[in-house]
MMTF fields as JSON, N, C-alpha, C and O atoms, coordinates in Angstrom:
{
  "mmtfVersion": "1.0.0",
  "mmtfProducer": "UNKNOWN",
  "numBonds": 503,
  "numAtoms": 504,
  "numGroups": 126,
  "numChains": 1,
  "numModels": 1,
  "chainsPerModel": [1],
  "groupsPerChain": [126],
  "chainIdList": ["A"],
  "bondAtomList": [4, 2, 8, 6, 12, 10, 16, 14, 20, 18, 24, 22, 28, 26, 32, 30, 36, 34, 40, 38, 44, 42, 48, 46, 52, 50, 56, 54, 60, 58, 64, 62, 68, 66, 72, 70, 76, 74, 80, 78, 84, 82, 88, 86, 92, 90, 96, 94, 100, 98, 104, 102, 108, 106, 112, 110, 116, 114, 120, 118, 124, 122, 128, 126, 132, 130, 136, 134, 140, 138, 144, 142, 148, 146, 152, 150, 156, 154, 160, 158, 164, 162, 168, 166, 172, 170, 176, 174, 180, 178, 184, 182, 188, 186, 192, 190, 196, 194, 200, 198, 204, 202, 208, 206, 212, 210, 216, 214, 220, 218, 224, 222, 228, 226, 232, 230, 236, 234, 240, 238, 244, 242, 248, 246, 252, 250, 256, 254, 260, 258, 264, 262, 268, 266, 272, 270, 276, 274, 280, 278, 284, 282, 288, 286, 292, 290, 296, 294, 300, 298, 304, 302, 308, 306, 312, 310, 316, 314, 320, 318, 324, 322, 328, 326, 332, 330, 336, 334, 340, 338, 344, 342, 348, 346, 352, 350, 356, 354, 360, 358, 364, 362, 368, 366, 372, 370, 376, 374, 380, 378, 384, 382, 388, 386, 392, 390, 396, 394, 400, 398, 404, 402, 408, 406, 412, 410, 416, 414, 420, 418, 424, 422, 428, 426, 432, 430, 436, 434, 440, 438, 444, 442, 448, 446, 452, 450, 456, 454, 460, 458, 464, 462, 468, 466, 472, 470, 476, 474, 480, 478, 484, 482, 488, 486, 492, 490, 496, 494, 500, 498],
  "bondOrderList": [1, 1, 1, 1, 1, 1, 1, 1, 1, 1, 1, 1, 1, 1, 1, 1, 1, 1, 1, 1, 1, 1, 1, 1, 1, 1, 1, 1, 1, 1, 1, 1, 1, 1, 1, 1, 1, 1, 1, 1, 1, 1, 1, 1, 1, 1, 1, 1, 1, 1, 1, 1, 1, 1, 1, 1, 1, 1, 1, 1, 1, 1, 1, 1, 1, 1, 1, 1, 1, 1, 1, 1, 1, 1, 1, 1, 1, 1, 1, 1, 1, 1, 1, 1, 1, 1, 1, 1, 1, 1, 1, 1, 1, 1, 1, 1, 1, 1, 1, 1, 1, 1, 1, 1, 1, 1, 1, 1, 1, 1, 1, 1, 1, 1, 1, 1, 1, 1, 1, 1, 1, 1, 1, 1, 1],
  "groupList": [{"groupName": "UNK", "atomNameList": ["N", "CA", "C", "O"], "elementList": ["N", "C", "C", "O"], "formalChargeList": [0, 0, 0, 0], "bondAtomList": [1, 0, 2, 1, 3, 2], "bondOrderList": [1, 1, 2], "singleLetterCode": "X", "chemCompType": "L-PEPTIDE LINKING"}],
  "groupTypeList": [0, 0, 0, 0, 0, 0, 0, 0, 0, 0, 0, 0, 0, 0, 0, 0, 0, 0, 0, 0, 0, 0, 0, 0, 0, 0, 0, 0, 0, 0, 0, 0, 0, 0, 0, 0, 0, 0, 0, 0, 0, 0, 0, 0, 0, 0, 0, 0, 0, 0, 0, 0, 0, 0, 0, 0, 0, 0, 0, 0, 0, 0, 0, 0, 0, 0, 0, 0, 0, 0, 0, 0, 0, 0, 0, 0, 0, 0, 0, 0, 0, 0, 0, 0, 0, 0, 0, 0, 0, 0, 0, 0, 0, 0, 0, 0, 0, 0, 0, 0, 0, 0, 0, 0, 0, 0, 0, 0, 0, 0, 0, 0, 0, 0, 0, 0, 0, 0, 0, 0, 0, 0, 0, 0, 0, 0],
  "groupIdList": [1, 2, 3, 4, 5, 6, 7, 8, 9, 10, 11, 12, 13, 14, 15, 16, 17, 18, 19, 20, 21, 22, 23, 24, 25, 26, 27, 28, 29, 30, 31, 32, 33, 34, 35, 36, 37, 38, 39, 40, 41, 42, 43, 44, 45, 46, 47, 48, 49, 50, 51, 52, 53, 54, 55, 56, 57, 58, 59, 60, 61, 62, 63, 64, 65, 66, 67, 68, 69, 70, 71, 72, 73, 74, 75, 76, 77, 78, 79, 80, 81, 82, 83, 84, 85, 86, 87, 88, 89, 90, 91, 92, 93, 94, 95, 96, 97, 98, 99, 100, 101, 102, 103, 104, 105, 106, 107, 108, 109, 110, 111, 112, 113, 114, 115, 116, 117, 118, 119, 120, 121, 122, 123, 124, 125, 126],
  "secStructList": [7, 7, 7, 3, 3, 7, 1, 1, 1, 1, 3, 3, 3, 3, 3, 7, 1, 7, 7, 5, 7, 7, 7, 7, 5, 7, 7, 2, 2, 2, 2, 2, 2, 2, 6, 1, 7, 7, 7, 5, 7, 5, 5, 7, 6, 6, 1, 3, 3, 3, 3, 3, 3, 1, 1, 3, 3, 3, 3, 3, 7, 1, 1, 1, 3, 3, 3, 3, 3, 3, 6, 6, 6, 7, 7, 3, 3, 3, 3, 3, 3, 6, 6, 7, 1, 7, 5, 3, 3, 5, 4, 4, 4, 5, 1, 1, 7, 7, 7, 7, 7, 7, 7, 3, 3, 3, 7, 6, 6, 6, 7, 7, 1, 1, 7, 7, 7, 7, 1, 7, 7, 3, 3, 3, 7, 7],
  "xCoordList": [-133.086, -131.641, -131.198, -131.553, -130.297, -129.273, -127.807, -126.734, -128.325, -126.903, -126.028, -126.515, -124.561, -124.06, -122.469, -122.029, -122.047, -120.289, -119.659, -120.18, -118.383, -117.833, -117.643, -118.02, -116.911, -117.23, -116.625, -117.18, -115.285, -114.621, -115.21, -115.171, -115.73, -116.205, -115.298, -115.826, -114.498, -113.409, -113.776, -113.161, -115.24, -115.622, -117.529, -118.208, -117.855, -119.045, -119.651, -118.899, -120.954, -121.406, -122.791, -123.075, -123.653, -124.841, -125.048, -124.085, -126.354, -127.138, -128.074, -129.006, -127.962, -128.123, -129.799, -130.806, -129.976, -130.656, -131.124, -130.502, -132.487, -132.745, -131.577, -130.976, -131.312, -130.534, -131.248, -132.195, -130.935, -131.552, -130.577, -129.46, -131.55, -131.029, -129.998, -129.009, -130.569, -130.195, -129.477, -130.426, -128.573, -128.567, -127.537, -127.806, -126.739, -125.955, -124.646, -124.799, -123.814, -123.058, -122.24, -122.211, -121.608, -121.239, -119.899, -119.273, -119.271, -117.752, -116.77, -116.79, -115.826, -114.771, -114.126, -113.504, -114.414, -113.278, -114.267, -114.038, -115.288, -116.612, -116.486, -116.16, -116.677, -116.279, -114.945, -114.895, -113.741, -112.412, -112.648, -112.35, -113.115, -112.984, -114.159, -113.832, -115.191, -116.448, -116.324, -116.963, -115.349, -115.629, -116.88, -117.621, -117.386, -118.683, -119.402, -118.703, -120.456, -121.177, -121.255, -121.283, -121.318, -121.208, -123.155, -123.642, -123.546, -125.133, -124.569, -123.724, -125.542, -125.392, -126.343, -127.368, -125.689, -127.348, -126.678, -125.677, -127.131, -126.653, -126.767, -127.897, -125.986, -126.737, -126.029, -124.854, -126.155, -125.275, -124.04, -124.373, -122.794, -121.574, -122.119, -121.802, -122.533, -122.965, -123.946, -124.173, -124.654, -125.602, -124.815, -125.316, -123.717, -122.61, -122.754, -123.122, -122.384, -121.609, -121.225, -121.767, -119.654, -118.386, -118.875, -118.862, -119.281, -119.371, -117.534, -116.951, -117.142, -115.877, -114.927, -114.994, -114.3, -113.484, -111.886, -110.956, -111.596, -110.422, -109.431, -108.221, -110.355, -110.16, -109.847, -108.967, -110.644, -111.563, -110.408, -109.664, -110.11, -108.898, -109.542, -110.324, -108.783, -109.679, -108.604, -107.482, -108.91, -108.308, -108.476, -109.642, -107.596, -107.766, -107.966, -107.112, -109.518, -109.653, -109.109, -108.532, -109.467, -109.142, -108.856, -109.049, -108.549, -108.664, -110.161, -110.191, -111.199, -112.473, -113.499, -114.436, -112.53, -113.633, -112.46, -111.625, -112.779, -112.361, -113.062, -114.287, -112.393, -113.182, -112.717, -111.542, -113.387, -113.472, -113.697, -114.817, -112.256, -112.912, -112.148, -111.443, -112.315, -111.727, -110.726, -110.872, -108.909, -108.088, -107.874, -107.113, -108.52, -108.225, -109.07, -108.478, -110.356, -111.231, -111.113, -111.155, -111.015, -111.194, -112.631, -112.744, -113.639, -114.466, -114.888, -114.753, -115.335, -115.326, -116.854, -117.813, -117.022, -118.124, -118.479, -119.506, -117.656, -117.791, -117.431, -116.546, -118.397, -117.428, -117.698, -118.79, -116.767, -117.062, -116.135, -114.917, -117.184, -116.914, -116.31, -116.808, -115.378, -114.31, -115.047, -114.994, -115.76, -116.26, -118.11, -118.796, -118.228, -119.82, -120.207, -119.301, -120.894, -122.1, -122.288, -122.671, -122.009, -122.845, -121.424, -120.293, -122.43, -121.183, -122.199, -123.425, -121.581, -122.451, -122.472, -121.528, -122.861, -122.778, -122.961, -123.601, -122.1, -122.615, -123.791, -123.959, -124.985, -126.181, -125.96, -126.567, -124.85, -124.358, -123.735, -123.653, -123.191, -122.693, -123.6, -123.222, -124.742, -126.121, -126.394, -126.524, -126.476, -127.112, -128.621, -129.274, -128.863, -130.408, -130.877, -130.154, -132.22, -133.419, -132.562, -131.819, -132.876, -132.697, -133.945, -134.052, -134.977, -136.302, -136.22, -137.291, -135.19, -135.024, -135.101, -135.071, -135.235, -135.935, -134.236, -133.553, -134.104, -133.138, -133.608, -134.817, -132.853, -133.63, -133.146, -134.052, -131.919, -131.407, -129.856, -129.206, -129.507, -127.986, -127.401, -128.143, -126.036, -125.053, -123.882, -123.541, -122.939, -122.427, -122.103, -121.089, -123.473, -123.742, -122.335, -121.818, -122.262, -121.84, -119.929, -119.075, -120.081, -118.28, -118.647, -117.873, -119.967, -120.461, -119.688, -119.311, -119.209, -118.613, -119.504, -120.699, -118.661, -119.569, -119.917, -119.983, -120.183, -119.955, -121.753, -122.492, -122.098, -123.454, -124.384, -123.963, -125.802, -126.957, -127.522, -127.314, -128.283, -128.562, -130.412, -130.73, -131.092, -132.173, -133.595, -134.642, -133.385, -134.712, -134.908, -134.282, -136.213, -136.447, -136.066, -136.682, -135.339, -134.565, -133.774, -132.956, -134.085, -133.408, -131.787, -131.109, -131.412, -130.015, -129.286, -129.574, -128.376, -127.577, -125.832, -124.881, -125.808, -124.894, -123.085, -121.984, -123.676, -122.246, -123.237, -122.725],
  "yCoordList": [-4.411, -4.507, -4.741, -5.66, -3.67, -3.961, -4.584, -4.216, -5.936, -5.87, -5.561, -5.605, -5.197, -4.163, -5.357, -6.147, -4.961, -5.475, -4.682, -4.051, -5.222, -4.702, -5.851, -7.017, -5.196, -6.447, -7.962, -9.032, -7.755, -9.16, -10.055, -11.28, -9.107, -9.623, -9.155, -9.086, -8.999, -8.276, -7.771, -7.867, -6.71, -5.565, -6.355, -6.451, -6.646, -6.732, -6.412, -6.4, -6.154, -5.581, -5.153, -4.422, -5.096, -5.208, -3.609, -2.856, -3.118, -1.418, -1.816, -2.399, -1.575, -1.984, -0.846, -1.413, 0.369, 1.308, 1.881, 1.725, 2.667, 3.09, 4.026, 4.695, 3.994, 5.299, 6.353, 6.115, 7.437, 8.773, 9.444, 9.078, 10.699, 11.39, 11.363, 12.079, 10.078, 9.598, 10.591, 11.34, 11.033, 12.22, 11.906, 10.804, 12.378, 12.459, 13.301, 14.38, 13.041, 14.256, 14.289, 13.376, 15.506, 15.761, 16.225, 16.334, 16.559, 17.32, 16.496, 15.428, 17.715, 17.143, 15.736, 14.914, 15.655, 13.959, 12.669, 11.545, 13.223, 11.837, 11.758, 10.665, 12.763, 12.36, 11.543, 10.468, 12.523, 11.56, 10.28, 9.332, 9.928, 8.731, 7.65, 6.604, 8.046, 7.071, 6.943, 5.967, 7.89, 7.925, 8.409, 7.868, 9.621, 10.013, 10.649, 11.315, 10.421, 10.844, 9.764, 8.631, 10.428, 9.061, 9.074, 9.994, 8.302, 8.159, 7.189, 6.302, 7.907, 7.816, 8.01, 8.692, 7.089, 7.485, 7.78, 7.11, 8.549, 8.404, 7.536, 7.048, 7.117, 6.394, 6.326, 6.592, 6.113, 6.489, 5.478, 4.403, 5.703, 4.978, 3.862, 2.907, 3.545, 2.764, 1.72, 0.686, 2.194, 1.07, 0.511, 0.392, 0.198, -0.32, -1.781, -1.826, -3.053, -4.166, -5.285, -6.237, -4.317, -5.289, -6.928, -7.332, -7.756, -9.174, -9.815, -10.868, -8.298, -8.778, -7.585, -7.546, -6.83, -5.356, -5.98, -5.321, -7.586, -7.709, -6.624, -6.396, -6.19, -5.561, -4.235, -3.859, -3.303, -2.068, -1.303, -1.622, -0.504, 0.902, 2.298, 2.71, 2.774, 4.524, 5.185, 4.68, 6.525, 7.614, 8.632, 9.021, 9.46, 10.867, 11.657, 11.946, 11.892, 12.536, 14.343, 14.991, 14.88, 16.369, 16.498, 15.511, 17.347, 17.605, 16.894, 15.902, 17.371, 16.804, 15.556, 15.106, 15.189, 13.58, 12.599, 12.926, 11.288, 10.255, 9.463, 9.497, 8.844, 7.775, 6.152, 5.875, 5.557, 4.326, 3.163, 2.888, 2.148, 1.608, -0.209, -0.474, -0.949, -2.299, -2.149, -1.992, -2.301, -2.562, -3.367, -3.127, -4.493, -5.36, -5.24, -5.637, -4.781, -4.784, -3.095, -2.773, -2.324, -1.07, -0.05, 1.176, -1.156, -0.356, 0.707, 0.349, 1.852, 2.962, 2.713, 2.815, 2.3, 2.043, 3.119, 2.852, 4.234, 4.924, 6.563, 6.997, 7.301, 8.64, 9.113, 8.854, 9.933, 9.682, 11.106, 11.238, 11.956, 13.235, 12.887, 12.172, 13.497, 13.524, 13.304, 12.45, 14.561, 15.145, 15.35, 16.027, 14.199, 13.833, 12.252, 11.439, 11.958, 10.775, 9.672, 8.561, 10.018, 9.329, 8.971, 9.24, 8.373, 8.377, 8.235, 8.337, 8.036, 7.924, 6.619, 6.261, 5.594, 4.307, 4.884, 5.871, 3.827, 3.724, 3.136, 2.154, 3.487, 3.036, 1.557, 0.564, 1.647, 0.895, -0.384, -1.331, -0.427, -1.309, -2.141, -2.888, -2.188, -2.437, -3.705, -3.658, -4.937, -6.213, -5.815, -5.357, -6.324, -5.975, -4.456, -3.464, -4.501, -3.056, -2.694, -3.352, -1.147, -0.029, 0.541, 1.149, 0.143, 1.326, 2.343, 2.921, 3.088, 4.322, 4.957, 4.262, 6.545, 7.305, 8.462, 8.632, 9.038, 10.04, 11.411, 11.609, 12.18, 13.503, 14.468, 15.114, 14.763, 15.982, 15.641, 14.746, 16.639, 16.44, 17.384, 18.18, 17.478, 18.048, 18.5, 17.737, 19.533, 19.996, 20.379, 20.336, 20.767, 20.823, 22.005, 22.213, 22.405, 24.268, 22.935, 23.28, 21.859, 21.441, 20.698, 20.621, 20.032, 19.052, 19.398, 20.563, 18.181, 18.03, 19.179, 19.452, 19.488, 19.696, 18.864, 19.352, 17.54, 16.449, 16.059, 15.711, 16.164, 15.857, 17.025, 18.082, 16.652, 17.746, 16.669, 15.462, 17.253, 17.174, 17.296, 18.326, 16.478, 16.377, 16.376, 16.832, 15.672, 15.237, 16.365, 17.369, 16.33, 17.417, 17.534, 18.201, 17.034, 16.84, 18.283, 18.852, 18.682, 19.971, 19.773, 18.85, 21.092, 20.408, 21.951, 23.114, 21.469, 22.17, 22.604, 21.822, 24.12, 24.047, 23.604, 23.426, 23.591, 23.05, 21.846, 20.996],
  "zCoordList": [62.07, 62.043, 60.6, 59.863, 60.315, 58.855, 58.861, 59.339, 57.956, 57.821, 56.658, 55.529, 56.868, 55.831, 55.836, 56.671, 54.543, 54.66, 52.769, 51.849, 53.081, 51.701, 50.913, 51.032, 50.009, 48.635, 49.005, 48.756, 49.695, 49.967, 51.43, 51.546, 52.435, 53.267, 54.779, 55.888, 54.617, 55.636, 56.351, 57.413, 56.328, 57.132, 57.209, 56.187, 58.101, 58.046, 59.423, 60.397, 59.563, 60.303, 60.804, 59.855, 61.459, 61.725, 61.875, 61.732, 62.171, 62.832, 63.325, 62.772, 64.345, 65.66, 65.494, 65.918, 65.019, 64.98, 63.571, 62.52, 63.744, 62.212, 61.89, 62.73, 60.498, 59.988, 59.44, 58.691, 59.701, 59.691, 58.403, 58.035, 57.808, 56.944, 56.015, 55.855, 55.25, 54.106, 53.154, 52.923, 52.538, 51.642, 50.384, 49.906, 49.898, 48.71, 48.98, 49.552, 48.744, 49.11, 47.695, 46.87, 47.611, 46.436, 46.524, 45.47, 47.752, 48.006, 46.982, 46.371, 47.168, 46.345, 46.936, 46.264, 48.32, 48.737, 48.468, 48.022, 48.862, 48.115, 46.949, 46.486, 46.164, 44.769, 44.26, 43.662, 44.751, 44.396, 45.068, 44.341, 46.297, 46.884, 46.058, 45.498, 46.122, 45.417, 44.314, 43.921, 42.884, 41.684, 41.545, 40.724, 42.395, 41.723, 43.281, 44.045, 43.506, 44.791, 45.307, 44.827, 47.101, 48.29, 49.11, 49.767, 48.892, 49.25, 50.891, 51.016, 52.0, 53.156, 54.148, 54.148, 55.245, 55.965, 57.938, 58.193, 58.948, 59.964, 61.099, 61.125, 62.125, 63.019, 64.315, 64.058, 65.513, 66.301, 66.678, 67.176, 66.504, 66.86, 67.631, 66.922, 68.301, 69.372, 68.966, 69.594, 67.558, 66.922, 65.802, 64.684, 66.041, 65.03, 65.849, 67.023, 64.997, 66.068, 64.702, 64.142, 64.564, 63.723, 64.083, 65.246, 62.987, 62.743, 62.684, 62.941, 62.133, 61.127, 60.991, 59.763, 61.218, 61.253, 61.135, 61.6, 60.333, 60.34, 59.18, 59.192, 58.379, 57.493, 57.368, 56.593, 58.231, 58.432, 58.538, 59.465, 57.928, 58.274, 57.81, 56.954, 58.838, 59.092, 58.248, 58.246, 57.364, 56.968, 57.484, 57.415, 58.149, 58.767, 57.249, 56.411, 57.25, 55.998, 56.255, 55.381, 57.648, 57.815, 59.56, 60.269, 59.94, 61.619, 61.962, 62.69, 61.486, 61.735, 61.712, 62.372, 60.209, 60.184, 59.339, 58.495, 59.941, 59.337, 58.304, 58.191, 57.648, 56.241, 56.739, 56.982, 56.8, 56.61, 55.85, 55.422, 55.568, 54.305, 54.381, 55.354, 53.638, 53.903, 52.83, 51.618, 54.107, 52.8, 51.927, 50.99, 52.08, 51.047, 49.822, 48.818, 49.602, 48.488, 48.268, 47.08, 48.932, 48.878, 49.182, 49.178, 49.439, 49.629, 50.627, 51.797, 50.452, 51.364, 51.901, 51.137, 53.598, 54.062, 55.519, 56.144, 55.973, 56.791, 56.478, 55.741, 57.27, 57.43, 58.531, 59.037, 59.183, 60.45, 61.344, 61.46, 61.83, 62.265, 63.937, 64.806, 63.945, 65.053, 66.552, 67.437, 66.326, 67.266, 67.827, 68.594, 66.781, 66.857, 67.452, 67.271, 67.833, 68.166, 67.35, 67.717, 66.244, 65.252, 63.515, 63.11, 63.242, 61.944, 60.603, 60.651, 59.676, 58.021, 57.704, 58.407, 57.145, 56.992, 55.364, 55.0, 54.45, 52.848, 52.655, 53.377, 51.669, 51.581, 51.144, 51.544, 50.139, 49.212, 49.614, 48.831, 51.116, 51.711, 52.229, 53.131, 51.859, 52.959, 52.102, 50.879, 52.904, 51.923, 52.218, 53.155, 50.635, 50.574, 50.693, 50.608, 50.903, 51.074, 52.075, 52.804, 51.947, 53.232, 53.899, 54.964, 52.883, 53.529, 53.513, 53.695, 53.335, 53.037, 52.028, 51.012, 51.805, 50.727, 51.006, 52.016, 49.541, 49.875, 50.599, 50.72, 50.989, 51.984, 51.024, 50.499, 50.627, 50.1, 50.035, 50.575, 49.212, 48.426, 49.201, 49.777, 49.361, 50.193, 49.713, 48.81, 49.898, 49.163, 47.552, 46.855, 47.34, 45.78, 44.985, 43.887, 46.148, 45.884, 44.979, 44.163, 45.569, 45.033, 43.894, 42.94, 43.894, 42.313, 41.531, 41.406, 40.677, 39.519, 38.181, 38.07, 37.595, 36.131, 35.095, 33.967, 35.29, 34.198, 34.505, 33.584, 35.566, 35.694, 36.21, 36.681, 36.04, 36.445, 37.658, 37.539, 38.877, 39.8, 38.99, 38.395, 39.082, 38.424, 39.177, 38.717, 40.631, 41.138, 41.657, 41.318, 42.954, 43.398, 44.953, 45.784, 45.096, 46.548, 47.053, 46.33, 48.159, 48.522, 48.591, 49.042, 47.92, 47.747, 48.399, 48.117, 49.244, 50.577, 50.101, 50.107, 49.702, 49.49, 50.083, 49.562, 51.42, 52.056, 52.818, 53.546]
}
C-alpha cells in the first residue's frame, strides 16, 4: 500500500493496489499544467481511499478525461479518463519509494522543443 498527498495536505490518500504502467507523458496539457512532463502510474478507481479529499477539485480537461488537483496548494495529483476503470495517480505525489521503474514516454509526437528525450524507453507517439 502507497501512500500519496499534495504539498499542503488537503488531498491525501492511500492505493489500495499495485500501479501499473508507469510512463511520462509529454502532451501539450501535461506540459502547460506540470511546467514540463507529468510522470504517472495506473490503478483502478476503486484502489483509491481519500484519507482527506477536503481539498481535491476535478477539471474537465476535454469530453474525455478529467485532471485532478488540490485547490489550495495547486498540486496536480490525478488524470482521469471519463470512460475508463482506472485513473493515473502523480508519481510525484507518492510519499516515499514507488518501486517502480518508468515503461515509456507518451505523446512524444506534442514534446516541447526545449528538451531531448534521452533514455532508452519506448516512446509512443500519441
Amino acid at each position: 500500500m502507497l501512500h500519496a498527498s499534495c504539498n499542503c495536505g488537503g488531498v491525501s490518500f492511500r492505493i489500495l493496489e499495485p500501479l501499473t504502467e508507469p510512463s511520462v507523458c509529454h502532451c501539450t496539457q501535461c506540459r502547460k499544467q506540470s511546467g514540463h512532463v507529468f510522470a504517472s502510474a495506473n490503478v483502478p478507481k476503486t484502489a483509491i481511499r481519500f484519507l482527506n479529499a477536503e481539498t481535491l477539485r476535478w477539471f474537465q480537461a476535454s469530453d474525455k478525461v478529467r485532471r485532478g488537483f488540490c485547490q489550495r496548494c495547486g498540486c496536480w495529483l490525478f488524470w482521469e479518463p471519463l470512460q475508463k476503470d482506472w485513473t493515473s495517480v502523480a508519481l510525484g505525489a507518492i510519499d516515499g519509494d514507488t518501486g517502480l521503474k518508468l515503461d515509456r514516454h507518451i505523446f512524444v509526437a506534442e514534446k516541447g522543443d526545449y528538451y531531448d528525450i534521452t533514455d532508452s524507453l519506448p516512446q509512443n507517439a500519441h
